[in-house]
N, C-alpha and C positions, 0 to 999 in steps of 0.2 A: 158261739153257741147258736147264734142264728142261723148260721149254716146250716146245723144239723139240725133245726128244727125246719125248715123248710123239705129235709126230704122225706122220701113216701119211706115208711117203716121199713118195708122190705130191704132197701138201702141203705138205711142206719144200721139194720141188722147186718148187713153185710159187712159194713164199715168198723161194725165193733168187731167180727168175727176174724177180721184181716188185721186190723192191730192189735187186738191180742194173741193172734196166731203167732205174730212179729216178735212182739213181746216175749212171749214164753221160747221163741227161739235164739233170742236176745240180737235178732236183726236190727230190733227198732230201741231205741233209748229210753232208758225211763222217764226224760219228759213226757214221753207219748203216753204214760199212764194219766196224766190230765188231760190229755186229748178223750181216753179212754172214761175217763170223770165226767165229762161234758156228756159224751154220749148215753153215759147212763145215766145222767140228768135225766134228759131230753125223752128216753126211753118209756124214764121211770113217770114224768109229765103225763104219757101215753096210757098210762096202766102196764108197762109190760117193766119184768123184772130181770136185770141183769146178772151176773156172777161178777164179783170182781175178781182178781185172780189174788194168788193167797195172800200175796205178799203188799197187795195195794194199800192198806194202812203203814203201813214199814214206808214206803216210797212216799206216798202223797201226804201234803202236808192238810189236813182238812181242812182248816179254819183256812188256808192258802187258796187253795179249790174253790170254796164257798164264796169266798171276794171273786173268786178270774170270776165264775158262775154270775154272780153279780154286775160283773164290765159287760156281760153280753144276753143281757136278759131285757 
């Protein structure tokens, strides 16, 4: 999570924009929707509001999320 808090917005926004692109073409795994979670932490930190995509409750476990969220805050 620290990662992504260190980059300038324009680059997070990118970075969500490409895995979920991935995502929804099913190139990238659905681990990657926690990667996906982190970033819209970090976003949402910002004042700026993400989409998750439909099905990200179904995939991610929240109370899981919330702990990883945790190891890197």
């Amino acid at each position: 999570m620290n990662f992504y808090k260190k980059l300038p917005t324009d680059l997070l926004l990118s970075f969500y924009s490409e895995i979920a692109m991935n995502i929804k073409k099913g190139t990238l795994t659905k681990n990657m929707y926690y990667e996906l979670g982190l970033i819209i932490s970090v976003a949402s930190q910002r004042g700026i509001t993400l989409q998750k995509p439909h099905d990200f409750e179904q995939v991610v476990n929240q109370k899981s999320l919330e702990n990883f969220c945790l190891l890197f805050t």
